[in-house]
GUMARGU-909419 format. One record per residue (C-alpha): residue in three letters; x, y, z. Coordinates in steps of 0.001 Angstrom, whole numbers, padded with zeros to 6 digits, always signed. Example, Ala and Ser with C-alpha at 12.3 -4.5 7.8 and 13.67 -1.06 7.14 Angstrom:
2
Ala+012300-004500+007800 Ser+013670-001060+007140 
! end
This chain:
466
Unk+000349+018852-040768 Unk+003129+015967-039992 Unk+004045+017636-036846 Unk+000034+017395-035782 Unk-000174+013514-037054 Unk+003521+012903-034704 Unk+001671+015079-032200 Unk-001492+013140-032292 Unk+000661+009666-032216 Unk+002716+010298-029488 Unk-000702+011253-027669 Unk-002386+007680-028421 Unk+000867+006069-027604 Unk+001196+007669-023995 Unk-002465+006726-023197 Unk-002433+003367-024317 Unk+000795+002869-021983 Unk-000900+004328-019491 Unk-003684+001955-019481 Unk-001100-000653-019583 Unk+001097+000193-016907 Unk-002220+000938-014904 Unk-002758-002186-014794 Unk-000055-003786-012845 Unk+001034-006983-014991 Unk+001483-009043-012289 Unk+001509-012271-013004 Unk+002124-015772-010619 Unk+002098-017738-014275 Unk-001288-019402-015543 Unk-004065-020019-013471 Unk-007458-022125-013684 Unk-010102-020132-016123 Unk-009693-016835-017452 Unk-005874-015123-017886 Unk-004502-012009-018533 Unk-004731-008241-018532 Unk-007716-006662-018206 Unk-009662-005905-021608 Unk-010777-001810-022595 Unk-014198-002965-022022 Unk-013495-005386-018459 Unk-011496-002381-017064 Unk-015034+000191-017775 Unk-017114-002598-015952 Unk-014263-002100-013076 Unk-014816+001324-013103 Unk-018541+001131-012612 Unk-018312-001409-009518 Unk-016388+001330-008083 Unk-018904+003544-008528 Unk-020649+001707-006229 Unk-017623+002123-003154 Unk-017347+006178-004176 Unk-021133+006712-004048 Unk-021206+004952-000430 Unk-017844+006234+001447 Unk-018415+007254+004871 Unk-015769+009558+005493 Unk-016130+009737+009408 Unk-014971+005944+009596 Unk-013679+005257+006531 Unk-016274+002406+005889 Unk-018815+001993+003122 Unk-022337+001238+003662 Unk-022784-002467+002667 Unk-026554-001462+001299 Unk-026924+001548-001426 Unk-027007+004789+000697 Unk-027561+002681+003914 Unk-025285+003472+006774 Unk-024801-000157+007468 Unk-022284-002897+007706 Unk-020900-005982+008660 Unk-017756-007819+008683 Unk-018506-009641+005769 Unk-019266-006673+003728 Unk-016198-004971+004894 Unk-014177-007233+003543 Unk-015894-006444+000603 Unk-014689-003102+000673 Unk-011027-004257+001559 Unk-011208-006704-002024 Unk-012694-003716-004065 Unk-009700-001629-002905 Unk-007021-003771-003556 Unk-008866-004457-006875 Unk-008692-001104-007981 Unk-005554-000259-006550 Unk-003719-003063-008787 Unk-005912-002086-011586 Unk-004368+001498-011595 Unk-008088+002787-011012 Unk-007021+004666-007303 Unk-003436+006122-006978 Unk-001540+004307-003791 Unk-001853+007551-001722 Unk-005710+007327-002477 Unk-005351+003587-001471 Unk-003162+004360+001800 Unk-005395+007044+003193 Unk-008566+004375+003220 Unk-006834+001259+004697 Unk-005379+003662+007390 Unk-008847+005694+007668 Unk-010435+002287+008247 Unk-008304+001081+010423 Unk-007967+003915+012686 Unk-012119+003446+012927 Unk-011502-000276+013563 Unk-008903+000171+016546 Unk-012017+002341+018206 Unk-014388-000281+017251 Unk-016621-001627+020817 Unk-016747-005612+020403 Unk-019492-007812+021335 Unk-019350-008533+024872 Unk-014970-007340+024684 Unk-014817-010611+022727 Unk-015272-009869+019027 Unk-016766-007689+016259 Unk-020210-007362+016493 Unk-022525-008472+013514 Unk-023382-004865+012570 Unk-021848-001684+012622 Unk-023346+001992+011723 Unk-020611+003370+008882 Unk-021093+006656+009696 Unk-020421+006779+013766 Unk-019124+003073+014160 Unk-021500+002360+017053 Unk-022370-001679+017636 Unk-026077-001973+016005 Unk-028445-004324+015140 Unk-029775-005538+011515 Unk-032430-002415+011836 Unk-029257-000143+012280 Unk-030599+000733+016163 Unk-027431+000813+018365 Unk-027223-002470+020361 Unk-025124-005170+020573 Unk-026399-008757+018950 Unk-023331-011176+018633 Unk-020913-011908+015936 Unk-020438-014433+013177 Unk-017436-016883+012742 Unk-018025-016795+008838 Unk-018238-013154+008440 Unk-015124-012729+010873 Unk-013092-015421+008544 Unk-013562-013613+005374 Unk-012669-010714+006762 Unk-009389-012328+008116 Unk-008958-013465+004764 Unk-008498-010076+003327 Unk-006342-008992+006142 Unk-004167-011644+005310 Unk-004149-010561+001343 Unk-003246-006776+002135 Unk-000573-007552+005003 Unk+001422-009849+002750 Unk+001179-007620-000332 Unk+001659-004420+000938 Unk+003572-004447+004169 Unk+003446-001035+005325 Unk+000023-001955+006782 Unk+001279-004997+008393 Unk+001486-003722+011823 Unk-001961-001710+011651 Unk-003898-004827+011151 Unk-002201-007002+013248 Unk-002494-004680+015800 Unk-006161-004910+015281 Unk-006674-008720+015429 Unk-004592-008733+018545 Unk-007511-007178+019889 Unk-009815-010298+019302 Unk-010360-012933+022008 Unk-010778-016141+019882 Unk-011532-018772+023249 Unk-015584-018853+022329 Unk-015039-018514+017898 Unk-012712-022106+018398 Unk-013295-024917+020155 Unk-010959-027379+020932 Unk-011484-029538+018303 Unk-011470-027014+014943 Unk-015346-026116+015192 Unk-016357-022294+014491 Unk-018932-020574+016791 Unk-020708-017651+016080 Unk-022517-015848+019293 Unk-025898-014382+019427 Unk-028146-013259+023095 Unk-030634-015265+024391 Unk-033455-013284+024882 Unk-035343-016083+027047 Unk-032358-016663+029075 Unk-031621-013409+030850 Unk-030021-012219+027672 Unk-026674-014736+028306 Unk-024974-015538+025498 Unk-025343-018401+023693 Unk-022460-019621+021258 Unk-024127-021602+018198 Unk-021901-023798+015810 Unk-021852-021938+012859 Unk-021264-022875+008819 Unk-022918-025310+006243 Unk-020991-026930+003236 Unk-019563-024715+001126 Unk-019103-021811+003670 Unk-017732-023647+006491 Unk-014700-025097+004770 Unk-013920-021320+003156 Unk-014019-019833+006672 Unk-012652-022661+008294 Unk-009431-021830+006006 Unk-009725-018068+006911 Unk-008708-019144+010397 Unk-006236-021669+009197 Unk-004382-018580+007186 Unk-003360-016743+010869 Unk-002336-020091+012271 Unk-005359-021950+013988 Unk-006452-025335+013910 Unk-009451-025649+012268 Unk-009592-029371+011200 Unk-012911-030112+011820 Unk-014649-027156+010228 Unk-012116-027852+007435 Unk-013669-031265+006673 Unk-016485-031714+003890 Unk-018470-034192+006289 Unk-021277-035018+006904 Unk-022619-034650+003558 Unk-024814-036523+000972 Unk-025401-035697-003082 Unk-027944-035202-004724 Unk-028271-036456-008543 Unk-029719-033139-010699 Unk-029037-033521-014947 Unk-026849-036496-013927 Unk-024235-034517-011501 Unk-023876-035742-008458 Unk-024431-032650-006272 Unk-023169-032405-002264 Unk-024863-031143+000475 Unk-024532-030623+004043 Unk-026233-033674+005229 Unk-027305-032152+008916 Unk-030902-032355+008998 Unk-032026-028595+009065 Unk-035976-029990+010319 Unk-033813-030764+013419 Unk-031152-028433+013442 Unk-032791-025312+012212 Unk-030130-024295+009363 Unk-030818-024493+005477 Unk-028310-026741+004220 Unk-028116-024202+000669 Unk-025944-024974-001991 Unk-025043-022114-003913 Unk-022279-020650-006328 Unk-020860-017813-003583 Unk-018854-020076-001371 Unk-017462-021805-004090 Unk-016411-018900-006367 Unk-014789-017345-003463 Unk-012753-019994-002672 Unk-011283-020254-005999 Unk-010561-016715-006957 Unk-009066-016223-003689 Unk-007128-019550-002894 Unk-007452-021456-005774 Unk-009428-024264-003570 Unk-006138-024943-001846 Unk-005756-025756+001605 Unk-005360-023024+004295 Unk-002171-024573+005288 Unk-000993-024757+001592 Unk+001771-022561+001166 Unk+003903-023317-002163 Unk+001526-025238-004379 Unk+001098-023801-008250 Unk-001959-022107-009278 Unk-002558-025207-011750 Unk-003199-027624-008805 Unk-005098-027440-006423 Unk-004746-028871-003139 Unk-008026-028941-001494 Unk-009378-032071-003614 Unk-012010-032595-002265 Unk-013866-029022-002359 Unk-012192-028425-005889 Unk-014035-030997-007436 Unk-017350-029861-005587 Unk-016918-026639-007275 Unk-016323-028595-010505 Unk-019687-029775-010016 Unk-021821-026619-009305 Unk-020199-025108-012401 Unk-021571-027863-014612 Unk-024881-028426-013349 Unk-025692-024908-013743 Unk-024599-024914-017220 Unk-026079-028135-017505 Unk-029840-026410-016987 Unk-029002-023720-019341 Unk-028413-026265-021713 Unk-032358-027853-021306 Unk-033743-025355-020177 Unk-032450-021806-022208 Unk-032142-020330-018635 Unk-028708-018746-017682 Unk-028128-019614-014344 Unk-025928-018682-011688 Unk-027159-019434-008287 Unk-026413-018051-004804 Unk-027923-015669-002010 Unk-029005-012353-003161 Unk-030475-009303-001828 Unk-034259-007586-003289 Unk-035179-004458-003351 Unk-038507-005314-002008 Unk-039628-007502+000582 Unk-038559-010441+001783 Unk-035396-008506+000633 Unk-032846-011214+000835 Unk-033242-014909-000351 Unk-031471-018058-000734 Unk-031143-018389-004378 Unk-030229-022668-004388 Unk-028726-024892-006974 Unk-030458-027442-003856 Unk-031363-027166-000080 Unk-034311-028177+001963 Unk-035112-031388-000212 Unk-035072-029695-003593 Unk-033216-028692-006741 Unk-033488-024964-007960 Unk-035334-023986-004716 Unk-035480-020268-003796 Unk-036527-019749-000326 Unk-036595-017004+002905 Unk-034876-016810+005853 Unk-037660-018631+007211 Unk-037774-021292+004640 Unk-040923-019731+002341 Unk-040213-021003-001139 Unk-040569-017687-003207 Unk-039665-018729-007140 Unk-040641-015561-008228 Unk-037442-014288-007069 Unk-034885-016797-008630 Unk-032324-014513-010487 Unk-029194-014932-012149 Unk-026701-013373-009632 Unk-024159-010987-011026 Unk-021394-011885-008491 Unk-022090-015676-009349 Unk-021776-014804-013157 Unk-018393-013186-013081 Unk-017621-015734-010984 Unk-018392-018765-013183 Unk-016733-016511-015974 Unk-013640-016136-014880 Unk-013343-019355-013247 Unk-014612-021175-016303 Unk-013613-020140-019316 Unk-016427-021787-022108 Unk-019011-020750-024473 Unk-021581-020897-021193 Unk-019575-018222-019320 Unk-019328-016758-022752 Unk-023242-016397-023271 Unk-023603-015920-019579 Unk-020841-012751-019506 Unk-022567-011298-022918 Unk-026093-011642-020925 Unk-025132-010040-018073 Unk-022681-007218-018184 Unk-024769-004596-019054 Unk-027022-004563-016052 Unk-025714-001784-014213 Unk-026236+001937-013393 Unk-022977+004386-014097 Unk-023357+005806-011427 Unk-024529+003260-008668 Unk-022416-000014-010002 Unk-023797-003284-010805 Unk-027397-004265-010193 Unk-027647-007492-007682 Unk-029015-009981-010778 Unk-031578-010705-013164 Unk-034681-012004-012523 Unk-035642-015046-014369 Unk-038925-014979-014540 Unk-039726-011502-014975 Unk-038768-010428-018197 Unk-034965-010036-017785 Unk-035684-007238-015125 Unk-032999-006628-012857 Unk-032861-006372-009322 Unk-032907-002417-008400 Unk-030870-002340-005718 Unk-026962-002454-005424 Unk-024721-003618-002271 Unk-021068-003552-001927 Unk-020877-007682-001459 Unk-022258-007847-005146 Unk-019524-005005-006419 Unk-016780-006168-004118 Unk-016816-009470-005845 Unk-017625-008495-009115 Unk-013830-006502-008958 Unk-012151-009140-007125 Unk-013097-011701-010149 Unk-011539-009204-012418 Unk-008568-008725-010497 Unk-007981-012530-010652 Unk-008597-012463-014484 Unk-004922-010474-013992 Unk-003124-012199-011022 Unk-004781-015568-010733 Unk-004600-016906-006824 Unk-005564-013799-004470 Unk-004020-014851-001569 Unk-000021-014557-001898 Unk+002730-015258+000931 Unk+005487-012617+001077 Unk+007810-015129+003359 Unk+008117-011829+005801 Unk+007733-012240+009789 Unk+005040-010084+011227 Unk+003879-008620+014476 Unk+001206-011533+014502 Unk+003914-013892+013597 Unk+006540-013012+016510 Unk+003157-012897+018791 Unk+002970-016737+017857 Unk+005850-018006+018059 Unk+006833-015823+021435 Unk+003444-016517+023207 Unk+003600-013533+024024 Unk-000509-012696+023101 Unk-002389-009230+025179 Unk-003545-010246+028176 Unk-006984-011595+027728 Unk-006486-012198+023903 Unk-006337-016348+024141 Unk-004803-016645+020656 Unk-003657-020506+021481 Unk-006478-020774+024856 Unk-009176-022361+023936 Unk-010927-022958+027862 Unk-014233-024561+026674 Unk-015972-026332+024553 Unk-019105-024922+023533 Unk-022813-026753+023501 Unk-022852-027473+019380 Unk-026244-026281+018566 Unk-026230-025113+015163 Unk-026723-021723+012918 Unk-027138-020224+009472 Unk-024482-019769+006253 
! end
């Protein structure tokens, strides 16, 4: 009998080291919000976003469909993927061999990839062939996006200074890119997109609102470009809602044709992954941050959404969000357009009945902001998944606590990234070691073709969406 009770000790003792060492206690010292390893219960929720990345692995590319069983993607959503794997990797969830074989899989795909026009990565790609296609998944080339392509640089930056074996791979990848139309001259991202009514030319469109412009604007900063202007909060105004004084991008988007959304997304990204530093910052603590101005902005859409749970009884966490029903994607605002709490279309149709609590908002707010709101908001939330699909996109708020039925890897991706900087704080890290991108640089020494530091025109600075 005491050799079965030793027997059955040494058992719990092995798995509860395990789980522990799974987790890889790395640590860069405290950190704004939430600290520390992962809880029994955080680390199942973990598990279940992954569910999400297992259930939708192309195997042919190596990419994941960025819609539930969709064979879809963009470069947004693929750096989804990329944060969901390093997230689970750290987490002891994949094994580093399992971890190896995707990054390489996905790269090889990526190295094959046709780019808009031989400039950049189209919008869309199909996951299972990796043909160019267009938002209906019909192969066709339709442009590319500056923000998209910045978080996606972001996350190349996060695995090539962590794990250096895949240095090379991805640098050789981005050595592909020809940045002359993505950068002008004076630190303003373009995204491309055709002109249908102009012989199909292409036409290069500022890109980026509040919020999202300053995020990718550091994205481009983090491989060494000069992004100043994109980098800058103006022009913006505030708006007082419950007594916060809430910014906005002050371009008129009557004139300009962009919603000037404020949401939690931009925000919550910039914190978990750079702790609202600068893109230039390289040695700063994770208890300072060095991006003031944005910091404080994020301060501010943090409280005023706790602020309307507190009159209102309505947990709220604001940002873009996809349906599983038309209009199938809406802009879920704190404010844009000339109102507070406005949910609207592409096209600007104000649709209320589709206001939700976001789930990649929530864990966002939670583990940024550690109080009883994001206490009450985790409790309300964490729950709404399916084992084996992963998280639902949010909750609607006026329909009964009904979730959204559908599940996309941007909503997973971040959801596992938040966790992962419950454990390490700061995602973006600097190893101090040269690179092939680095020696590039400093050699000028770019592909032919490639215009890393070119930047031959300026273009027209007519304006588009995010």
């Amino acid at each position: 009998m005491l050799l079965r009770y030793c027997c059955l000790f040494v058992c719990f003792l092995t798995c509860a080291l395990s789980h522990l060492s799974a987790q890889k206690q790395l640590s860069y010292g405290r950190h704004p919000g939430r600290n520390g390893p992962l809880t029994e219960e955080e680390l199942r929720l973990a598990r279940i976003a992954w569910k999400y990345f297992e259930r939708n692995y192309q195997d042919t590319t190596g990419l994941v469909n960025a819609v539930d069983m969709y064979p879809s993607t963009t470069m947004w959503d693929i750096a989804g993927y990329m944060a969901a794997l390093v997230s689970v990797r750290e987490m002891g969830i994949i094994d580093v061999a399992t971890f190896n074989y995707r990054i390489e899989k996905m790269f090889q795909t990526f190295m094959r990839l046709s780019f808009f026009r031989d400039e950049l990565p189209n919008k869309c790609y199909n996951t299972i062939t990796g043909e160019k296609v267009n938002y209906a998944n019909q192969p066709m080339e339709i442009g590319f996006s500056a923000i998209d392509l910045a978080r996606f640089l972001i996350w190349c930056k996060i695995i090539k200074e962590r794990y250096p074996e895949h240095s090379d791979r991805i640098d050789d990848f981005i050595l592909r890119w020809k940045f002359q139309n993505v950068i002008d001259s004076t630190g303003m991202l373009f995204g491309a997109s055709i002109d249908e009514k102009n012989d199909n030319k292409t036409q290069y469109l500022q890109e980026g609102r509040l919020g999202y412009e300053e995020y990718a604007a550091k994205g481009f900063q983090l491989w060494g470009f000069n992004t100043d202007l994109a980098a800058r909060p103006e022009p913006y105004d505030t708006r007082i809602i419950y007594g916060i004084e809430i910014p906005y991008d002050a371009r008129d988007p009557r004139v300009l044709g962009a919603h000037n959304y404020v949401v939690s997304e931009s925000y919550v990204l910039d914190g978990i992954e750079m702790n609202w530093d600068k893109g230039t910052d390289r040695e700063s603590d994770d208890m300072h941050s060095t991006d003031t101005q944005i910091a404080e902005f994020a301060q501010r859409i943090y409280k005023v959404q706790e602020e309307r749970y507190k009159r209102t009884g309505i947990f709220t966490a604001r940002t873009e969000h996809q349906l599983d029903s038309d209009p199938y994607f809406v802009y879920d605002a704190i404010f844009t357009d000339g109102y507070p709490w406005n949910t609207i279309t592409e096209d600007g149709r104000y649709v209320p009945q589709f206001a939700a609590v976001a789930l990649k908002g929530a864990f966002g707010l939670w583990v940024l902001w550690e109080t009883p709101y994001t206490d009450a908001l985790f409790k309300y939330i964490k729950n709404a998944y399916d084992p084996e699909k992963g998280f639902y996109e949010g909750i609607f708020e006026r329909k009964g606590n009904e979730p959204i039925r559908t599940f996309t890897m941007n909503n997973n991706g971040i959801i596992l990234e938040t966790l992962l900087y419950k454990m390490q704080g700061k995602l973006v890290r600097f190893s101090g070691r040269e690179s092939k991108w680095d020696r590039v640089l400093r050699e000028r020494k770019e592909p032919p073709g490639s215009f890393i530091y070119e930047r031959q025109r300026k273009p027209t600075q007519t304006t588009s969406n995010r």
